[in-house]
N, C-alpha and C positions, 0 to 999 in steps of 0.2 A: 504494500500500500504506500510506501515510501518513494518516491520517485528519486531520481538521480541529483550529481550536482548542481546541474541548473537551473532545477526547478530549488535546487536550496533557497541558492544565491539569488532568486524571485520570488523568494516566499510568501513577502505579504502583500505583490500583485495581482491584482482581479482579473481571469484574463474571458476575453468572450468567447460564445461556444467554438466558433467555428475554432479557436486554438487551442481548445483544451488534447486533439489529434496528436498535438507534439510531444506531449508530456507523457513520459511512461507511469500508466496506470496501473493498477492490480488488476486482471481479468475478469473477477468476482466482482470488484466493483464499480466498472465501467458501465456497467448496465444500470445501475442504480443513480448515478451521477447524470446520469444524460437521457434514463426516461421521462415522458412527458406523462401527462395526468396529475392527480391526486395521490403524492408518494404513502400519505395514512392506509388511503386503500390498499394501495400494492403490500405495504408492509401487513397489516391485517389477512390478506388472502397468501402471502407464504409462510407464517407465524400461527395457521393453523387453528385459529383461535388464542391462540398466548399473547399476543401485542396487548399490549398497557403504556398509554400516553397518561404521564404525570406529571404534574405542573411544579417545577421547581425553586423556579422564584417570580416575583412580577415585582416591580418598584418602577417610579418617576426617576429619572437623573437626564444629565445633559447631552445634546443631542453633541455625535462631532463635525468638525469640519466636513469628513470623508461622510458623514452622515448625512448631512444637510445638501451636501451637493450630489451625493447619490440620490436623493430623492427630489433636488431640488425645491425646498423647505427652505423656509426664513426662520422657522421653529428653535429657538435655543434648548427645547427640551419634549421629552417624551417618554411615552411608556415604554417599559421593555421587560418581555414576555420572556420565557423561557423555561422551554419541557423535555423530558427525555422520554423517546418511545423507545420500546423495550420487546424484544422477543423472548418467551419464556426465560425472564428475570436478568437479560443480558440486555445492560443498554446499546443500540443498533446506530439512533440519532441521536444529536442536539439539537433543537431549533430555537431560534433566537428570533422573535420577532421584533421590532421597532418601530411606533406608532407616536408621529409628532402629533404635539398638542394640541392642532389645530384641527386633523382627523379625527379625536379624542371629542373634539368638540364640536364635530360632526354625525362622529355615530357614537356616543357614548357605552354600549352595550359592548364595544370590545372590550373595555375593560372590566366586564365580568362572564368575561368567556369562561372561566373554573377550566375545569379538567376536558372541556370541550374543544373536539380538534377540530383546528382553524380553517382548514381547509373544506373538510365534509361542511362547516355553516357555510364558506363564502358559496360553496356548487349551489345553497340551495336560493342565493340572492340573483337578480338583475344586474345587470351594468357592472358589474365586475372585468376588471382588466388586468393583465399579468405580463410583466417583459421576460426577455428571454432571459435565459441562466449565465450568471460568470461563476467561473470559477477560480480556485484558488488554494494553493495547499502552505497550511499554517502551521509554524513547527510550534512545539507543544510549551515555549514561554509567551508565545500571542496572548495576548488576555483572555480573548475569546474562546483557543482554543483551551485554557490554564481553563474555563470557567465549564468545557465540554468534559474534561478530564477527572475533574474533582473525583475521585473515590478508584479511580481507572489504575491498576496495577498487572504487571509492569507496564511505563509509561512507554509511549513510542514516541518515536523522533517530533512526530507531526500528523495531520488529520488536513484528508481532502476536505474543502467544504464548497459550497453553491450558495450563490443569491440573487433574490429577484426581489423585483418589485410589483406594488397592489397597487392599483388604483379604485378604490370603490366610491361611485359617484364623483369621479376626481380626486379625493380625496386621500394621498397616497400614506404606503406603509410599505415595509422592507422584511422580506425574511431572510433570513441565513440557517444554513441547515450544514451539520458538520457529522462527518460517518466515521462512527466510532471505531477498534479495530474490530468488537466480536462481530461487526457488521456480517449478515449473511452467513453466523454460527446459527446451526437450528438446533442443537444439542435439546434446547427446553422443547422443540418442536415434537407433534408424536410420531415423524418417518425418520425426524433425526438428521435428514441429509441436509447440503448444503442448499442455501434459496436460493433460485433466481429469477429474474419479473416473469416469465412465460410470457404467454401472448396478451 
């Protein structure tokens, strides 16, 4: 899952899909990184019934620089979500959601999404919009990924991750989703084998 030294020495750029072809990825989980859909679902139908999304922290703080222009936001601050979905008791994801205030203050009901995945609510709204995926592999002192990691033993070098952007009714928001290393272990699963998206 670790890619070579170039992608070291580029670690904390975002790059877009058409370039993520360069970069040597794990074969297990290339498919995961670059399917389209609703990743809850996918994880749900090869987890056999075992996936558990569990909401791990939410708090207001400030938005960053790389925040506000990724979403293009005048917003100095925002909410920010984050859950880990789990295959038979093995965390798979982390996703980080980030929601400026001014979104907050358009749909307020995001901020009591609880243990409800973000994704199955937005399928079932109108006017929903989504950009394409960048990607980017974070070696394991990133914050973000430091924040993916918490309880993860032995640590790895670093973790692929993906992000996009929301627009609902304009109104924009950002996920980032980072694959953990048991990614695609089904051990808690009841065939045991390894997952992968099928058709």
């Amino acid at each position: 899952m670790v890619p070579g030294n170039r992608a070291r020495r580029e670690a904390a750029g975002w790059l877009p899909a058409e370039q993520l072809g360069q970069w040597p990825v794990d074969a297990l989980l290339r498919p995961w990184l670059i399917a389209k859909g609703l990743l809850t679902l996918r994880l749900r139908a090869a987890c056999g019934g075992r996936f558990e999304l569990r909401l791990c922290d939410q708090h207001s703080g400030p938005l960053s620089m790389e925040h506000r222009r990724y979403l293009s936001s005048r917003d100095n601050a925002g909410l920010f979500r984050e859950v880990q979905m789990s295959c038979g008791g093995l965390v798979w994801v982390f996703a980080q959601t980030i929601m400026p205030d001014s979104t907050l203050d358009a749909h307020p009901w995001l901020a009591e999404l609880g243990e409800a995945a973000l994704g199955e609510t937005l399928a079932d709204l109108s006017d929903v919009r989504r950009s394409s995926y960048e990607y980017a592999w974070l070696p394991a002192d990133e914050p973000l990924a430091q924040r993916a990691l918490r309880g993860v033993a032995p640590r790895p070098e670093g973790l692929w991750a993906r992000r996009s952007r929301f627009w609902l009714r304009s109104a924009p928001f950002m996920v980032q989703e980072l694959f953990l290393p048991a990614m695609g272990d089904c051990r808690g699963t009841p065939d045991g084998a390894a997952a992968t998206l099928g058709g």
